[in-house]
C-alpha positions in Angstrom: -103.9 52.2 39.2 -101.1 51.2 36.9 -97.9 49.4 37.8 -96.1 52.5 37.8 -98.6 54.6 39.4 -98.7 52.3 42.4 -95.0 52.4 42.6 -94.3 55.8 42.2 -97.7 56.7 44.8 -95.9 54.1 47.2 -92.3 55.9 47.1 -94.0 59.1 47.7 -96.1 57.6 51.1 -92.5 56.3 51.8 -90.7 59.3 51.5 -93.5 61.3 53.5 -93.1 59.5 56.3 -89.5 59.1 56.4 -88.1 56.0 55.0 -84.6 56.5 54.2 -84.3 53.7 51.6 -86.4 51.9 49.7 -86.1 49.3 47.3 -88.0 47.0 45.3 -87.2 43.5 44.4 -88.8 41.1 42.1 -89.4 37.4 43.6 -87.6 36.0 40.7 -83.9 37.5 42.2 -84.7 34.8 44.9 -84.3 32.4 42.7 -80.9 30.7 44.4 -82.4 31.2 47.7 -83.3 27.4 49.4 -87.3 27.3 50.8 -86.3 27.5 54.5 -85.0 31.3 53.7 -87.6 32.1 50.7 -90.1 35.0 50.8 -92.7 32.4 48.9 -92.5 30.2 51.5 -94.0 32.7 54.0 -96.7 34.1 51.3 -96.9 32.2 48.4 -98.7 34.7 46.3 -95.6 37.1 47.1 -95.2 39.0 43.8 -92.7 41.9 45.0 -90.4 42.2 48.0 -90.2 46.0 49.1 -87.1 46.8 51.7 -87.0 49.9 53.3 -84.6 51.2 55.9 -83.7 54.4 58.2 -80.4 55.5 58.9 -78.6 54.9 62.6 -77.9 59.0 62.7 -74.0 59.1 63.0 -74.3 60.9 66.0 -75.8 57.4 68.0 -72.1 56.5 67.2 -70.6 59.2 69.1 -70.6 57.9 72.6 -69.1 54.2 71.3 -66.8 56.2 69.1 -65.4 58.3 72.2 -65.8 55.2 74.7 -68.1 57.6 76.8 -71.6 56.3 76.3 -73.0 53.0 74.5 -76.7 52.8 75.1 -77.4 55.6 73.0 -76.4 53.4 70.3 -78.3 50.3 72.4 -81.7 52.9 72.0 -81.4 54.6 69.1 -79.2 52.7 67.0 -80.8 49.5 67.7 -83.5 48.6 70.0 -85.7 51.5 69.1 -84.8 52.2 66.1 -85.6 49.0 65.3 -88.6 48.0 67.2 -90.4 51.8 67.3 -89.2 53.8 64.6 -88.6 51.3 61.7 -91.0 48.8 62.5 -94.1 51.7 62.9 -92.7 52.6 59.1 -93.3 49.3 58.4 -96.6 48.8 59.4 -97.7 52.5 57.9 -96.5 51.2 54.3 -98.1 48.3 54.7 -101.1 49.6 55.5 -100.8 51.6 52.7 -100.8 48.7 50.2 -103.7 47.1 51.8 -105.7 50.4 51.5 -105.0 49.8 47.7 -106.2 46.4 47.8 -103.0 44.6 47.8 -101.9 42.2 51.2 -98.8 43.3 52.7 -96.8 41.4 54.9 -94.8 42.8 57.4 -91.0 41.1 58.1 -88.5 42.2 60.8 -84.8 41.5 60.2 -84.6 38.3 61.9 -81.1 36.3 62.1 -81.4 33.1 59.7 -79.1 31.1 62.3 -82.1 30.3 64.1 -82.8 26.5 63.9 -86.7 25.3 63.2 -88.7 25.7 66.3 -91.6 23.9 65.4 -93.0 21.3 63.1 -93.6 21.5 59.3 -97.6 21.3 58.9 -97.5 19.5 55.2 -94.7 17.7 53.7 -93.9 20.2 51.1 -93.5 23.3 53.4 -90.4 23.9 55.5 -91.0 23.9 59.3 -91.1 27.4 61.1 -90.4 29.8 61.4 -88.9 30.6 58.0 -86.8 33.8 58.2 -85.6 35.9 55.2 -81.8 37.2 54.7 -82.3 40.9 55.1 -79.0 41.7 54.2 -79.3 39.9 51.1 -82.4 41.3 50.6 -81.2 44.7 50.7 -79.1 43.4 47.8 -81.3 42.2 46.2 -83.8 45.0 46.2 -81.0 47.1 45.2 -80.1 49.4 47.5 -76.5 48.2 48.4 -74.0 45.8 48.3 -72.2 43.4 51.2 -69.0 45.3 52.2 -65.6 43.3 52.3 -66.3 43.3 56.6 -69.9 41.8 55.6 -72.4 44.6 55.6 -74.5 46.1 53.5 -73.0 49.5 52.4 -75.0 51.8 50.8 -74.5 54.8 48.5 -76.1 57.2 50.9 -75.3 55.9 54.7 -72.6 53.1 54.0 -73.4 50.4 57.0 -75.0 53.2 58.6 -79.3 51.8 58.3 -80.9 49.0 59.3 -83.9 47.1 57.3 -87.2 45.6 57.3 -89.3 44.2 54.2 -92.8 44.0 53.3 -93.5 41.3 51.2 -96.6 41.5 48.3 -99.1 40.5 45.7 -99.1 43.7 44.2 -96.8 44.3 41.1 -94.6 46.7 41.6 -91.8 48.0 39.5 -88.4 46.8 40.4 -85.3 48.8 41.2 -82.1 48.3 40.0 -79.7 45.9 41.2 -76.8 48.4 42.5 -74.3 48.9 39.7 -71.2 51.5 41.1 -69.6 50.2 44.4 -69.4 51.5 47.5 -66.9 49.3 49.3 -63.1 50.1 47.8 -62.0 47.0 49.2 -59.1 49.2 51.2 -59.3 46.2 53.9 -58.8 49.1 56.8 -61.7 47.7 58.9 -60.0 44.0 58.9 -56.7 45.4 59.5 -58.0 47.2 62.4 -59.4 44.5 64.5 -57.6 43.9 67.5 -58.8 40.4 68.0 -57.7 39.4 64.2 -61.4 38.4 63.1 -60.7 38.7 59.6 -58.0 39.9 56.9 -57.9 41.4 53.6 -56.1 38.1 52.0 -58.8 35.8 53.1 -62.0 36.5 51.2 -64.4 35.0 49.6 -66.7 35.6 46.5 -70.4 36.0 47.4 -72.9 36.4 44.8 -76.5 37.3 45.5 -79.0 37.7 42.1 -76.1 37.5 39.8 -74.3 40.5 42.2 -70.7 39.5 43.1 -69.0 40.6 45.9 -65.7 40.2 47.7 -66.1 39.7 51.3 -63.8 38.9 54.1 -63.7 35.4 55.8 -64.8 36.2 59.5 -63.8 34.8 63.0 -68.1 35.4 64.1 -66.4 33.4 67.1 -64.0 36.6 68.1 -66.7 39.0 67.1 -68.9 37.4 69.8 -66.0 38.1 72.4 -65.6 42.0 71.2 -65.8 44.7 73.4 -65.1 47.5 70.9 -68.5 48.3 70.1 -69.9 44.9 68.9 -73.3 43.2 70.8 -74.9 40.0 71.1 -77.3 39.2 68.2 -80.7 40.8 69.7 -83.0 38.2 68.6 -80.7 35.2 69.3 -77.4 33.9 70.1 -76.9 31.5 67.3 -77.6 35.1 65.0 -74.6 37.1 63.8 -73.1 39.8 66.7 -74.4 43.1 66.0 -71.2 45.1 64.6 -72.6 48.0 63.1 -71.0 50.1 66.4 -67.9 48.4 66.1 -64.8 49.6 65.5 -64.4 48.0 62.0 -67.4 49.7 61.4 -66.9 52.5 62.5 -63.5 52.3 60.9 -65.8 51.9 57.5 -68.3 54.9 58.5 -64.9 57.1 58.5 -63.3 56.1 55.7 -66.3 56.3 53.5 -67.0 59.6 54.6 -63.2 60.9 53.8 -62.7 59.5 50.8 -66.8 60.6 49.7 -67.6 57.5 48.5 -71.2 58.0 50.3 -73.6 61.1 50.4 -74.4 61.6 53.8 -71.5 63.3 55.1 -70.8 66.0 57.3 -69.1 69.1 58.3 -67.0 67.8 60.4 -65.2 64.3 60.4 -66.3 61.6 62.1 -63.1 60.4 63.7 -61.5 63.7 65.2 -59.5 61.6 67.7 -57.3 58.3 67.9 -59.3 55.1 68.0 -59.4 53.5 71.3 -59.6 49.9 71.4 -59.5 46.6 73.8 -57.5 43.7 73.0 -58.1 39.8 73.3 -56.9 40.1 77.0 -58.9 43.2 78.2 -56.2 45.6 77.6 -57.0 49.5 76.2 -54.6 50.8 73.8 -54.7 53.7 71.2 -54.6 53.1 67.4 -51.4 55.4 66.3 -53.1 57.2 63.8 -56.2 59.4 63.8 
């Protein structure tokens, strides 16, 4: 089976059994990435890095968005979506590649925060657990961009998906490194923080496989404190908060929607009401506008 054969019978397995994006990377766009972070160091024979990700369906944002119900986005914007539904994906594309011949390794989106929590066991390796920037994967892979609020934004769902990779011997063909953007740099989310994480004037330039892209200097310190939507890191508390049920976010997921700058929109808009929202000192007020 060719190159392209593979590839194309692989994006065809993918779509059959749901992943909503999928992207291929070649190791060589991890060039600037430092061996404690690096895809090689994990399997050194890696040839291709293949991300793949499902959508958070907009309607797990509902009960945040109306300050009526948050563990529907707890179960089926996170938890299971992440540990059920993405990572059995996953596993079924990986499987795939090894019925072809080719090892696949599996990688969940774990936070790069982490310290070492063990010993290196040669000189020339870095000690694990080595985990991979899925965000910047994503990137790299081509399927988005990192917004101005630092997520990835993609053409279809905006922040709306979450990712895993699969890292490879087998040669795949690589997708292109996002071109158009999605992020209009309008700075709403940032300016509609009530705890003043991050503004529109204080950004800095972040480029990722020759990709650059403006993004917000952030208060992760205030986002911990949150209680708009934001979580804990899952996985560990030196890792990023989980924002992608803020209100920044969902700030984004609005915006993006009414000015169609993404595909997946609907008939209806998402924000139909005034944005609640909790202050620094535990106080619910109402943004002005819709």
């Amino acid at each position: 089976m060719s190159v392209e054969e593979l590839t194309t019978a692989l994006a065809a397995f993918a779509a059959e059994k749901r992943v909503d994006l999928l992207g291929i990377a070649p190791t060589e766009r991890f060039a600037d990435v430092p061996r404690e972070h690096h895809p090689l160091s994990i399997f050194p024979e890696t040839r291709s890095v293949v991300v793949l990700g499902k959508r958070i369906p907009r309607g797990a944002l509902r009960g945040v968005e109306e300050g009526t119900q948050f563990e529907l986005y707890g179960q089926y914007g996170q938890s299971w979506l992440v540990d059920r539904m993405l990572a059995i994906t996953t596993i079924a594309l990986a499987t795939f590649l090894e019925d072809h011949r080719w090892e696949a390794v599996p990688i969940q989106d774990l936070p790069t925060e982490v310290p070492p929590s063990g010993v290196a066991v040669k000189p020339d390796t870095p000690a694990p657990n080595v985990m991979v920037d899925m965000r910047q994967a994503a990137v790299r892979a081509g399927l988005g961009e990192i917004g101005l609020a630092g997520e990835v934004l993609t053409p279809r769902f905006g922040p709306r998906q979450r990712f895993q990779l699969i890292l490879t011997d087998a040669p795949l063909t690589p997708t292109p490194l996002l071109s158009e953007p999605v992020c209009d740099q309008c700075g709403e989310c940032l300016r509609v923080c009530p705890l003043g994480a991050g503004s529109p004037d204080q950004t800095v330039t972040l480029t990722v496989a020759g990709k650059a892209m403006t993004v917000a200097s952030l208060n992760l310190g205030a986002c911990r404190t949150c209680r708009n939507g934001a979580k804990p890191n899952p996985h560990h508390p030196a890792g990023q908060p989980d924002r992608l049920a803020a209100l920044c976010t969902r700030t984004c997921v609005h915006h993006l929607e009414q000015t169609q700058r993404i595909g997946n929109v609907f008939a209806q808009p998402f924000r139909a009401r005034p944005a609640w929202q909790i202050d620094g000192h535990g106080r619910t007020t109402l943004r002005a506008e819709a």
